[in-house]
One Martini backbone bead per residue (centre of mass of N, CA, C, O) as a GRO file, in nm:
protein
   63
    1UNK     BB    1  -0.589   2.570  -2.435
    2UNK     BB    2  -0.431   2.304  -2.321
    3UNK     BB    3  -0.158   2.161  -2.311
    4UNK     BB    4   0.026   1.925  -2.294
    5UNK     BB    5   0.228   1.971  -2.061
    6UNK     BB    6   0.002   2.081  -1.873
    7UNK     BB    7  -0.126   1.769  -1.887
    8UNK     BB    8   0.175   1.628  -1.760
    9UNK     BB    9   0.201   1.817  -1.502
   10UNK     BB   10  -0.089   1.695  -1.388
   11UNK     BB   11  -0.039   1.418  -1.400
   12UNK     BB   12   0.261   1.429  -1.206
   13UNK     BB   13   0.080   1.499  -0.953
   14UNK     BB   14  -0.114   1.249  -0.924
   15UNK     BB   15   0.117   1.055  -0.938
   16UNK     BB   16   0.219   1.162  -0.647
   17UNK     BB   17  -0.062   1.127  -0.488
   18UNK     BB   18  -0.048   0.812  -0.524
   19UNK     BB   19   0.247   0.768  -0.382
   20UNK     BB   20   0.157   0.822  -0.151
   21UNK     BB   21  -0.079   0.587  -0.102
   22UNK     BB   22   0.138   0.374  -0.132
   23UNK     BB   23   0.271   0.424   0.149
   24UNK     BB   24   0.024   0.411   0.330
   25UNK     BB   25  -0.046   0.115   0.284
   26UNK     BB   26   0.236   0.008   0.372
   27UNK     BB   27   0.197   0.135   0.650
   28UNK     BB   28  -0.065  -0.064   0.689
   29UNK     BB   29   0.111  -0.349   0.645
   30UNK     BB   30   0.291  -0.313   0.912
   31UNK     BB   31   0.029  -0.301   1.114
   32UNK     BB   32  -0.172  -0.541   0.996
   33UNK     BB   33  -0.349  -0.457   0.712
   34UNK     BB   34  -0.515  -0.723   0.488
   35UNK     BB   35  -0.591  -0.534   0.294
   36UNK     BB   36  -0.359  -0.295   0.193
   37UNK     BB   37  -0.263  -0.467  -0.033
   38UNK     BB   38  -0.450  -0.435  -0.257
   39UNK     BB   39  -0.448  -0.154  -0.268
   40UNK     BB   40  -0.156  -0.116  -0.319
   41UNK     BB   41  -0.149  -0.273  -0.612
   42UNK     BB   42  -0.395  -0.095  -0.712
   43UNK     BB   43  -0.214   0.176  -0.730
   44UNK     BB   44   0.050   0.071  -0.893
   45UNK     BB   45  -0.090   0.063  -1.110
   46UNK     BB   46  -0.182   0.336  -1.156
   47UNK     BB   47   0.043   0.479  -1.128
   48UNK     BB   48   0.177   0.380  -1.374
   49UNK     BB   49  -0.047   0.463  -1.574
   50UNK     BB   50   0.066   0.794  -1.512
   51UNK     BB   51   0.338   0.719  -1.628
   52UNK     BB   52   0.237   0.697  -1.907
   53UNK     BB   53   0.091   0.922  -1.961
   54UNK     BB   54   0.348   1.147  -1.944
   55UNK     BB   55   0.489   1.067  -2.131
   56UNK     BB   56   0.291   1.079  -2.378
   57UNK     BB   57   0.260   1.385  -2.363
   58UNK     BB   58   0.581   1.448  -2.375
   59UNK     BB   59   0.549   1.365  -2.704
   60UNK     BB   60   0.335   1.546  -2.773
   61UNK     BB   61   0.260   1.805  -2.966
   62UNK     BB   62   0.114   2.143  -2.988
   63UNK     BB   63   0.049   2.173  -3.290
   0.00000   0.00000   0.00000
């Protein structure tokens, strides 16, 4: 069975990834794309919700 810990740092690295996406739609908003703002904002609320996930993990033992 996969720790919380594992599933911890799984979950920060998909957060990690997420994050490059949100600079990627940010740059794409610099450039003119006027979706690009919704996709980031979008993504913004998911990273959030990612780090949330990651404490709740870190917080719970492996009992």
């Amino acid at each position: 069975m996969t720790s919380f810990a594992e599933l911890a740092d799984e979950v920060a690295a998909l957060e990690q990834r997420v994050s490059d996406a949100v600079f990627d739609a940010v740059r794409a908003q610099l450039r003119g794309d006027e979706d690009a703002q919704h996709v980031e904002r979008q993504l913004a609320r998911a990273r959030r919700s990612l780090q949330k996930a990651e404490a709740i993990l870190r917080g719970v033992s492996d009992d």
